[in-house]
C-alpha positions as CSV (number, residue, x, y, z in Angstrom):
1,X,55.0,-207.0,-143.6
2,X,53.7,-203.2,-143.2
3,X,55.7,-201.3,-142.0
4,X,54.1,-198.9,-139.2
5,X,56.7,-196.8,-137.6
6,X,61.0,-196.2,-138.1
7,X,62.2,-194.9,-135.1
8,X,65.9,-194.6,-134.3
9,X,67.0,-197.4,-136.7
10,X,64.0,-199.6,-135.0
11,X,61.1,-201.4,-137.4
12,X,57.6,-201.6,-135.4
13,X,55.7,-203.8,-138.5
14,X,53.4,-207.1,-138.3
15,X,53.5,-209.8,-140.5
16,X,50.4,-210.3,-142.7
17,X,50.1,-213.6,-141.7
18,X,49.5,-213.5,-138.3
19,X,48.1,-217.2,-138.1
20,X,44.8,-219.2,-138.0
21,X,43.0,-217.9,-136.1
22,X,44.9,-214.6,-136.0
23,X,46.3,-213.4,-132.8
24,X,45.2,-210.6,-131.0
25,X,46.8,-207.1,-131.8
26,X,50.5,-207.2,-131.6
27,X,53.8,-205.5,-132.8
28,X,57.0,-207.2,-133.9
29,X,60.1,-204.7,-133.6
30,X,63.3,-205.9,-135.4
31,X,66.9,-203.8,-135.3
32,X,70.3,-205.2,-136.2
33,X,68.8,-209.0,-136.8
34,X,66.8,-208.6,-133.2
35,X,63.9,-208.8,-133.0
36,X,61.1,-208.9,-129.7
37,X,57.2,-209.1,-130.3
38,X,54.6,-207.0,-127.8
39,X,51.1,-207.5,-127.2
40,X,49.4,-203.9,-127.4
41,X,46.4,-204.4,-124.9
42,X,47.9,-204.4,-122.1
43,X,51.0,-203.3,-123.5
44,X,53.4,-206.7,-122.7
45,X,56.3,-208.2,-124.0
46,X,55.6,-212.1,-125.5
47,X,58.7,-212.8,-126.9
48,X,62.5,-211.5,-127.2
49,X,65.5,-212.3,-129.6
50,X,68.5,-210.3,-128.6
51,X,67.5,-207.0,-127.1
52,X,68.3,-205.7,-123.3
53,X,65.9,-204.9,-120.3
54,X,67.2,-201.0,-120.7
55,X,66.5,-201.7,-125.1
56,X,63.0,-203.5,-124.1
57,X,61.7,-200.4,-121.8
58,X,62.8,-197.9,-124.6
59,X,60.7,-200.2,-127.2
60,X,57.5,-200.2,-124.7
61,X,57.9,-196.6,-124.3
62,X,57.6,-196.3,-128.0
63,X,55.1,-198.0,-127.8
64,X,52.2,-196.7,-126.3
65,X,52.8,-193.5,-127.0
66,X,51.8,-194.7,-130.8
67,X,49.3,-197.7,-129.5
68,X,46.1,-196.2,-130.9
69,X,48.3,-195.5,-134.9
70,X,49.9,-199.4,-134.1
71,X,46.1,-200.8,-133.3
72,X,44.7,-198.6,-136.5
73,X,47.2,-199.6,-139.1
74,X,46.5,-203.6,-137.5
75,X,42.7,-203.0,-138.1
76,X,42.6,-201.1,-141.3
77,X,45.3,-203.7,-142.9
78,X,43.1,-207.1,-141.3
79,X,39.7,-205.3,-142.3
80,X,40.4,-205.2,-146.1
């Protein structure tokens, strides 16, 4: 599971099985045994397991400000 940002006790990572045929690019974030998942293109929640509205806007924020380093580290960790 890379790791690809720690921010404010949040964990943006993927799992390296992403499934068969692998899903398009997408971020888990876990905090505190939470944990939500977000599409990156467009930018869009798909699933949540604990966290707020005010927690998931904050997340999404995060988010895509760091979309293109998320979308790199997905590519350059898939491609090898």
């Amino acid at each position: 599971m890379p790791t690809i940002i720690r921010h404010e006790g949040f964990r943006y990572f993927f799992y390296s099985n992403e499934g068969d045929p692998r899903e398009p690019v997408h971020v888990h974030v876990m905090k505190d045994g939470r944990e939500a998942k977000f599409w990156l293109d467009p930018i869009e929640l798909d699933r949540n397991h604990g966290f707020d509205a005010k927690t998931l806007r904050q997340i999404a924020r995060v988010i895509h400000f760091n979309q293109a380093r998320i979308a790199r580290a997905w590519h350059d960790h898939f491609s090898a």
